[in-house]
C-alpha positions in Angstrom: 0.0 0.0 0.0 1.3 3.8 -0.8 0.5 5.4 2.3 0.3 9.0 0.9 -1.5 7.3 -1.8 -4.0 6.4 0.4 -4.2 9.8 2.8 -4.4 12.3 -0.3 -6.5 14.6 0.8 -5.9 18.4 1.7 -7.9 17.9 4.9 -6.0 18.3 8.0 -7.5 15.9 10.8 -7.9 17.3 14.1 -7.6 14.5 17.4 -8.6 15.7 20.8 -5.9 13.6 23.2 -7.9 12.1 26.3 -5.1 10.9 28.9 -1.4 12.3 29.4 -0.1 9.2 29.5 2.7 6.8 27.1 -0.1 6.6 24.1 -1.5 10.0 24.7 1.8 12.0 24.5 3.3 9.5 21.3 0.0 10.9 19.4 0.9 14.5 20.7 4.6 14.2 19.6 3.9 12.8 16.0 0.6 15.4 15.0 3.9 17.8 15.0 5.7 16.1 12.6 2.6 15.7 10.5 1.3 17.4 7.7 -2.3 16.2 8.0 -3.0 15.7 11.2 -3.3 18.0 14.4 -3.8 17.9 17.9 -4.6 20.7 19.6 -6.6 19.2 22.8 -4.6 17.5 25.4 -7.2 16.3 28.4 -5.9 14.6 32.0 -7.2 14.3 35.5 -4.6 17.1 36.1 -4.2 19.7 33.6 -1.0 20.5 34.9 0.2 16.8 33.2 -1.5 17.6 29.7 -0.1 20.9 29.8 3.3 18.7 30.4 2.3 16.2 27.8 2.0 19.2 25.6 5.4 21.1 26.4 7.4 17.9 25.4 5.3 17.5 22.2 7.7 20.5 21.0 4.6 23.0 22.0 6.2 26.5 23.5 4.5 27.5 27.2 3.5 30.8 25.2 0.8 28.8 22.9 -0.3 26.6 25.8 -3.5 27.8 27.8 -4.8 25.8 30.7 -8.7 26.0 30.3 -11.6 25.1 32.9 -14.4 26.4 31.1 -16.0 25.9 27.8 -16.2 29.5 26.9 -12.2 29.3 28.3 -12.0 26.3 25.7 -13.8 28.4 22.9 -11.7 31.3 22.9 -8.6 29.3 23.5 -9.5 27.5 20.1 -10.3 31.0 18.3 -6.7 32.4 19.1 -5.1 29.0 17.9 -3.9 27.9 21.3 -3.3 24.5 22.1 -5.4 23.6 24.9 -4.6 21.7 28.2 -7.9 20.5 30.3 -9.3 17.9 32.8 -12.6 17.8 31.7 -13.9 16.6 28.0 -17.1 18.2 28.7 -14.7 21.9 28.7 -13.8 20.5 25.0 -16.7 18.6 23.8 -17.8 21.4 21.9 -14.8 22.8 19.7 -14.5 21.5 16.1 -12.6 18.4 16.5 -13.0 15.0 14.8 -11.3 12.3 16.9 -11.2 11.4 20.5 -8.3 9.6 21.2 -9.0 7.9 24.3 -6.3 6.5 26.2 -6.8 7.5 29.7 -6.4 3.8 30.6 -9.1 3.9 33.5 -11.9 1.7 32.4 -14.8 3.9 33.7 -13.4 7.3 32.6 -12.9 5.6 29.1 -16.9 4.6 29.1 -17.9 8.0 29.9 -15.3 9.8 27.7 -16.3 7.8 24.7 -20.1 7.8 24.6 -19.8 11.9 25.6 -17.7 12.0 22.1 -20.0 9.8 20.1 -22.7 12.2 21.4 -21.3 14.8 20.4 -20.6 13.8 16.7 -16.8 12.9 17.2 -15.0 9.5 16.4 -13.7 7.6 18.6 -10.1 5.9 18.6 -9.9 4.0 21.9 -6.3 3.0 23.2 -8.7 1.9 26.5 -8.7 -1.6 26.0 -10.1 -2.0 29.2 -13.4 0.0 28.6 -14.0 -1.7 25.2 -13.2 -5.3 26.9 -16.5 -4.7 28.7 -18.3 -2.5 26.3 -17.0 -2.4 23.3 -20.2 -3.6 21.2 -22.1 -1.1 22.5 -19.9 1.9 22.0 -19.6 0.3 18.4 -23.5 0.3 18.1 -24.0 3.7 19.3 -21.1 4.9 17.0 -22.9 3.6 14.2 -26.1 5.2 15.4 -24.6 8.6 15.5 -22.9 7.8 11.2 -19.8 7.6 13.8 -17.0 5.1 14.1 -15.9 3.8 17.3 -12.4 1.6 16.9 -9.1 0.2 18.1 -5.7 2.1 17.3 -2.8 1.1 15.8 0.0 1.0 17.8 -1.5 -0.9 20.4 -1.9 -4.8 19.7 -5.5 -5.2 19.3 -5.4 -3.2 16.2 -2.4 -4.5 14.9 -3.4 -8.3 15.7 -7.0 -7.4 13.8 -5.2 -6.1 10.8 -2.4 -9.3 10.1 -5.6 -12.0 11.0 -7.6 -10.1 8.3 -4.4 -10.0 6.2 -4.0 -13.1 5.9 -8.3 -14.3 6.0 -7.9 -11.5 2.3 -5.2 -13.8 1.0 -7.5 -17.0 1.4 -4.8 -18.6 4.3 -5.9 -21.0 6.5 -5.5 -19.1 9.6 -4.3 -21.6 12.5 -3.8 -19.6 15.3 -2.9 -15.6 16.2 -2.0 -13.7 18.7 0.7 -11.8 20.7 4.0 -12.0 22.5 4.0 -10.8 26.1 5.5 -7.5 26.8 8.3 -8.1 28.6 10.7 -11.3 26.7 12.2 -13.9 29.2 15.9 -13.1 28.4 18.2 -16.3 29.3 22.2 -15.5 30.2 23.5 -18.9 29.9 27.0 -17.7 31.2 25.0 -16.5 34.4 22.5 -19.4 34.6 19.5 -16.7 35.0 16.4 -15.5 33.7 15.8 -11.5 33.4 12.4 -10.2 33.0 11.7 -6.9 33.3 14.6 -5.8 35.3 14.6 -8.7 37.6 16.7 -11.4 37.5 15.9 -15.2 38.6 17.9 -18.1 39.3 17.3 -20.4 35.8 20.4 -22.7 36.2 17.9 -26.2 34.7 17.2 -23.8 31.8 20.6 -25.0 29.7 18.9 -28.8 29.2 15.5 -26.9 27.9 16.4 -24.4 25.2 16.4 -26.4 22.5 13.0 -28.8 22.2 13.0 -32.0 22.7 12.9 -34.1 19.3 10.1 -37.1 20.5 7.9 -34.6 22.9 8.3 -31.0 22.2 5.2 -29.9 24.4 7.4 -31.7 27.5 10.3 -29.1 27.1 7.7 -26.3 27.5 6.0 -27.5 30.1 9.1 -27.9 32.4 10.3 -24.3 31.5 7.1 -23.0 32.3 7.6 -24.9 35.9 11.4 -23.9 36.2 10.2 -20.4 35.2 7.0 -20.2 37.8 8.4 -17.3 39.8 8.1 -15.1 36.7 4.3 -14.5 35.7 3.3 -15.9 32.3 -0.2 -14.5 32.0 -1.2 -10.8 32.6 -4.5 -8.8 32.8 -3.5 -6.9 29.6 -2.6 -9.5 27.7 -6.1 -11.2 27.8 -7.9 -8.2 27.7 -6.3 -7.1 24.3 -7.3 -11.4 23.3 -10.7 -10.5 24.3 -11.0 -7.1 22.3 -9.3 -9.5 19.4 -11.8 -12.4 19.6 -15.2 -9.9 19.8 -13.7 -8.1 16.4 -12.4 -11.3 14.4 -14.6 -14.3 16.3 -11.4 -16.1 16.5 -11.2 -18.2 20.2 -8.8 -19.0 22.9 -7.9 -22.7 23.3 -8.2 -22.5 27.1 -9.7 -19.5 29.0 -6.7 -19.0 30.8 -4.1 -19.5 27.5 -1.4 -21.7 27.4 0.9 -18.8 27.9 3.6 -20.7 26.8 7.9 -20.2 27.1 8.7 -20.2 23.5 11.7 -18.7 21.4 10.6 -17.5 18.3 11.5 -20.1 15.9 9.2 -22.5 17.9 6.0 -20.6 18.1 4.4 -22.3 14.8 5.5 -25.8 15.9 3.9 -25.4 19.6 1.1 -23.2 18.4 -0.3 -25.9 16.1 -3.3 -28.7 15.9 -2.5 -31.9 18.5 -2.4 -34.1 15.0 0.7 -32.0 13.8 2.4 -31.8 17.2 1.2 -28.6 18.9 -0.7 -28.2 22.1 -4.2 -26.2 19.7 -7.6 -28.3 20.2 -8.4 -26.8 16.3 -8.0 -23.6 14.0 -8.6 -20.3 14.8 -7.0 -20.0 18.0 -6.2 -16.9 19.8 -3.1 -17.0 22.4 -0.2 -15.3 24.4 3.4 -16.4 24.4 6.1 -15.6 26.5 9.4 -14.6 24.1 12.7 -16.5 25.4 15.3 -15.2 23.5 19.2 -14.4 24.2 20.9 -11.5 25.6 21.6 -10.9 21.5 18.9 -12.1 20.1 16.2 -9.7 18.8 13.0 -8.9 20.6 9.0 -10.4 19.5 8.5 -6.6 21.4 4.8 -7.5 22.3 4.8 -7.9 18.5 1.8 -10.1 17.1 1.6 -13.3 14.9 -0.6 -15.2 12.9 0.1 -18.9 12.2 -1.1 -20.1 9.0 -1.0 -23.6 7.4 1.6 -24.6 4.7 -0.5 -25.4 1.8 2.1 -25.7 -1.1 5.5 -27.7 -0.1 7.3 -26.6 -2.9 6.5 -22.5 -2.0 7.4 -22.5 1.5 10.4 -24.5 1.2 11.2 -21.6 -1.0 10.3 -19.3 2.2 12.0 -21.7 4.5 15.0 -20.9 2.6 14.8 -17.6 2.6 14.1 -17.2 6.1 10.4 -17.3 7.2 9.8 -18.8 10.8 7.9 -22.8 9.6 7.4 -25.6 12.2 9.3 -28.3 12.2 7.1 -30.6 10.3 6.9 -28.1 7.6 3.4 -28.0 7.4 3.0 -24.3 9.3 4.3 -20.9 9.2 4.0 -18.0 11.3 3.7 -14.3 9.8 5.0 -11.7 12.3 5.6 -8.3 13.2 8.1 -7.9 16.0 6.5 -4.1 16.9 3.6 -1.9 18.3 5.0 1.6 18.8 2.2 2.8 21.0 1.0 6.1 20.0 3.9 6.7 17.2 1.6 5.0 14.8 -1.6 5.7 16.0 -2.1 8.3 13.3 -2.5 6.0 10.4 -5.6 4.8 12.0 -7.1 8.7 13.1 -6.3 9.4 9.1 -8.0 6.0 8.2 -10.8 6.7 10.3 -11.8 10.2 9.2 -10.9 10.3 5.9 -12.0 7.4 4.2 -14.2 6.0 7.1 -12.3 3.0 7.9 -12.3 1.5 11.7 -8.9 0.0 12.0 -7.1 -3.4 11.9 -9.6 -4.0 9.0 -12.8 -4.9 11.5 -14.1 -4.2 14.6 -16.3 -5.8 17.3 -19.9 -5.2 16.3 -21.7 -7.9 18.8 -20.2 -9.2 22.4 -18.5 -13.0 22.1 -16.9 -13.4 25.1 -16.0 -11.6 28.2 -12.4 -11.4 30.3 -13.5 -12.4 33.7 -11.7 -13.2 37.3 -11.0 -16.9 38.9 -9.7 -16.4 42.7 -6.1 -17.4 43.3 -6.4 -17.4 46.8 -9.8 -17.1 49.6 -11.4 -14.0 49.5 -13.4 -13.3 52.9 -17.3 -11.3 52.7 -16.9 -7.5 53.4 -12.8 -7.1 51.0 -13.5 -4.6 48.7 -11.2 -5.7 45.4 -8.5 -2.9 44.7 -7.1 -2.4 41.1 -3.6 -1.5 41.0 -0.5 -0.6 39.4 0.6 0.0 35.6 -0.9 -3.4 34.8 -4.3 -2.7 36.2 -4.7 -6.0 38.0 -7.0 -6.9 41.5 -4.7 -9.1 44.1 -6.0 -12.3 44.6 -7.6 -13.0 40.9 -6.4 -14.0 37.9 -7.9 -13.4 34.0 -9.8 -15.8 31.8 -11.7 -15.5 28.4 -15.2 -17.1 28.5 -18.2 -17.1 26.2 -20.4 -13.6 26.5 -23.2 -13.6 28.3 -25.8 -11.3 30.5 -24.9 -9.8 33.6 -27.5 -11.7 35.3 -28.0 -14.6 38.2 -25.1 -16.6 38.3 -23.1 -15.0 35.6 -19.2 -14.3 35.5 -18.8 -10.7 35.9 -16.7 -8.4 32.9 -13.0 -8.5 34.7 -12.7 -4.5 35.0 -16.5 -4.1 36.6 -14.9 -5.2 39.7 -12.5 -2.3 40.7 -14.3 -0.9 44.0 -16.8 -4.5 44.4 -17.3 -5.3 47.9 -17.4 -9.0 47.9 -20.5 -10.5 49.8 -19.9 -13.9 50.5 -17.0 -15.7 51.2 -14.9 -17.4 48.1 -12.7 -19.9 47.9 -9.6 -20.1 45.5 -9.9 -21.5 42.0 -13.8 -20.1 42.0 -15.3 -17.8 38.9 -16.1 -14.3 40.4 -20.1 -14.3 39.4 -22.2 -10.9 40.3 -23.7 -13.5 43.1 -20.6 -13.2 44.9 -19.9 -9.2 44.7 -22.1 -5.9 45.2 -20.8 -3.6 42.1 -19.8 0.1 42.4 -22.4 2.3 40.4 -20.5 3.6 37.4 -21.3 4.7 33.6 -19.1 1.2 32.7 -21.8 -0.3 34.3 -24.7 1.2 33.2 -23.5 0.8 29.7 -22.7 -2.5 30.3 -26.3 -3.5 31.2 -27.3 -1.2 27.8 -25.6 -3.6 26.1 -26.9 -6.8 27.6 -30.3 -5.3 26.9 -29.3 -4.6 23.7 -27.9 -8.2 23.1 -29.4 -10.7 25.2 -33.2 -8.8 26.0 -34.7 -11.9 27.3 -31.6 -12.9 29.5 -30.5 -9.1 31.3 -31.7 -8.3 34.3 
C-alpha cells in the first residue's frame, strides 16, 4: 500500500488527546511532525500533566493555555492555542473530529467515549479495558450517531486485527494468532539466570530446555514453564487485548486462561499448532499469548503479534524456508509476524483511516459481544474485601484473567474483569472459584450502566 496514496487529501484531521499518558503523548509528539494531522486538545485528571504532555510534544509555554471552562475552551481555540484541560465536557464542543482515548481507567474511558459519540466525534480507543467490557455497545451507538468507534494502531489489538484479516484476504488457513508478552524472558546462559523486566531469577535447569526435545516437544515447554514459575506468564492486559481481538475477528482462545507458553521465536508455529501436527491447539482459529525466550543478543518479539497459517504448497514454503520465514518443524505451518507496536507513534494511520476514508482500524471491529475477560480467585477471599485495582498493569490481588463465552450480567453469571475495581465482595470465596455478580455488590458507574445497555441490547430476554 502507498500510504500517501491512500491519505491524499488536503484535509487536516484534528484529534482531541484524552489521557497524558505513554499513548497520549506519542500521538501528541507525532501530530507535529505531521502534515495532515493536528492535535490541539490534550485532556488529564490534572491539567497541569496535559499541559506537560504538551510542552514535550515541541509545544512552546506561550501557545499553551490551561482551560476550565468551555467558553475558556472556545476562545482558547479561536486564538489557535493549544489547549490543556481535565474535563472533555470543557472541549466537547470545539471542532474536532477524533477522541483519542487512552486514559487507561476503564470507567473514565466509558464516559469519555459515549460523551464523544454524542457529540458527533469519532472515537479511537487506546482503553482496552473499557471496550473489553463495552465495546459492542460503543460500536453500536457509534454507528447510530454515522460515527466510528475503533481500536488504534500501535496498540496490539489493532495490529493483531489487521495481520488476522491479512491473511483471511489472502485465502490462508489461519491456525492460530495472537501476541508475544511484553516483557521477553531473556536467558544468560554464562549466568545461569532468567531477566524479566529488570529482575533477574535463578534459571540454572534452563541449559537442558532451550532447545526442544525431538520425540515430545510440548514436555520441554512445560518444564520451562515450571522452572520459570516465579516469573508470571499471564497478565490482565494481555487477555484483555485477546478478548477485544476475539469480539472483532470471532477467533477463540484454546483454554480460558491460555497456554501462555515459554517459546523462542523459531518455535512458536511448531507449539502453536493442531494436537495431530504436534502442537498443544484443540483446532483452528485459536487466539493465544506467548512468552518470548530469547538471548541476551537475540532480537525482541517486542509485544509484536503473529498469525500462524498452514503450509499449503511444499514446494513454496520451502522456498520461504530458505529464505528465512519462521515454519514448524514438520513443515506443514508458518508463522507471519511483526516484531512491533509503537504505542501512540503509529496511532495516526488509523485517526487518518478513520476520518478520511471512514475505515475502523485493523480492518474490522467488534460489532456484537462473544466473550468476556472475567476473574478466577487465586487465593480465599473473605465477605466484606473490597477488590482494589492497581499498578501500571491494572490487576485486582488475589484473581487472575480468563476469556469465556459472552453472556448477561444476570443470576449466576461471570462478571466483565474490570467491573470489579471498588466490588465489595459479599460472601466468602474460595480459590480456583469464577467471580459471578452472586458473589460481589458492584460500584455504580457509567461502565456499568452501559454494560447492562448492552446486555439489553444483546441478550433482551436474559439481562436483568
Amino acid at each position: 500500500m502507498n500510504y500517501l496514496q491512500h491519505f491524499e487529501s488536503t484535509k487536516v484531521v484534528e484529534a482531541c488527546i484524552a489521557g497524558a499518558g505513554d499513548f497520549g503523548r506519542g500521538v501528541l509528539r507525532q501530530a507535529r511532525q505531521m502534515q495532515g494531522l493536528s492535535a490541539r486538545i490534550a485532556i488529564d485528571i490534572n491539567p497541569e500533566k496535559a499541559a506537560e504532555a504538551l510542552r514535550h510534544a515541541g509545544i512552546p509555554e506561550s501557545q499553551i493555555m490551561v482551560c476550565h471552562s468551555s467558553s475558556d475552551a472556545e476562545a482558547a481555540w479561536e486564538k489557535g492555542f493549544y489547549i490543556a484541560t481535565a474535563s472533555f465536557d470543557t472541549i466537547k464542543a470545539l471542532p474536532f473530529d477524533i477522541l483519542v482515548e487512552s486514559t487507561g481507567i476503564p470507567d473514565v474511558g466509558a464516559r469519555y467515549s459515549e460523551a464523544a459519540l454524542l457529540a458527533g466525534k469519532h472515537v479511537g480507543i487506546a482503553t482496552k479495558e473499557t471496550e473489553s467490557v463495552v465495546g459492542p455497545y460503543l460500536t453500536r451507538l457509534a454507528e447510530k450517531q454515522g460515527r466510528l468507534f475503533t481500536p488504534l494502531d500501535g496498540d496490539q489489538p489493532s495490529l493483531l486485527i489487521g495481520l488476522i484479516t491479512w491473511a483471511r484476504t489472502l485465502g490462508f488457513e489461519v491456525v492460530s494468532a495472537g501476541k508475544s508478552s511484553e516483557y521477553d524472558f531473556i536467558w544468560d546462559e554464562a549466568q545461569g539466570t532468567v531477566t524479566c523486566n529488570g529482575t533477574q531469577y535463578d534459571a540454572s535447569e534452563m541449559a537442558s530446555l532451550w532447545k526442544l526435545d525431538d520425540s515430545d516437544a510440548c514436555a520441554t515447554v512445560k518444564a520451562r514453564g515450571e522452572v520459570l514459575s516465579a516469573i508470571p506468564q499471564i497478565s490482565v492486559p494481555d487477555l484483555c487485548e485477546m478478548v477485544n481481538v476475539a469480539n472483532a475477528t470471532g477467533l477463540q482462545p484454546d483454554l480460558p486462561e491460555f497456554h501462555a507458553m515459554v517459546l523462542r521465536t523459531i518455535e512458536v508455529p511448531s507449539l502453536l499448532d493442531t494436537w495431530s501436527e504436534g502442537g498443544v491447539l484443540e483446532g483452528n482459529e485459536r487466539l493465544e499469548v506467548f512468552n518470548c525466550l530469547r538471548r541476551p543478543d537475540e532480537l525482541s518479539f517486542a509485544g509484536g503479534v503473529f498469525v500462524v497459517v498452514r503450509c499449503e504448497d511444499p514446494h513454496v514454503w520451502t522456498l520461504l524456508r530458505d529464505k528465512g520465514h519462521v515454519l514448524s518443524r514438520s513443515g506443514n505451518s508458518a508463522m507471519v509476524y511483526l516484531p512491533r507496536h509503537l504505542l501512540g507513534l503509529e496511532a495516526p494511520i488509523s485517526l487518518l483511516d478513520i476520518v478520511l476514508n471512514g475505515l475502523t482500524s485493523g480492518g474490522g471491529h467488534a460489532t456484537t459481544p462473544k466473550f468476556d475477560l472475567t476473574a478466577r480467585t487465586t487465593q480465599p477471599i473473605s465477605a466484606g474485601q473490597l477488590l482494589e485495582m492497581k499498578g501500571h498493569h491494572r490487576h485486582i490481588e488475589g484473581l487472575r484473567p480468563e476469556i469465556h463465552p459472552a453472556a448477561a450480567l444476570a443470576g449466576e453469571a461471570k462478571v466483565p474483569f474490570y467491573l470489579l475495581p471498588g466490588a465489595e465482595v459479599i460472601r466468602d470465596i474460595a480459590s480456583n472459584q469464577p467471580i459471578t455478580l452472586a458473589d460481589v455488590r458492584l460500584p455504580s458507574s457509567r461502565l456499568y450502566e452501559l454494560r447492562l445497555k448492552q446486555d439489553e441490547l444483546f441478550y433482551k430476554a436474559d439481562s436483568q
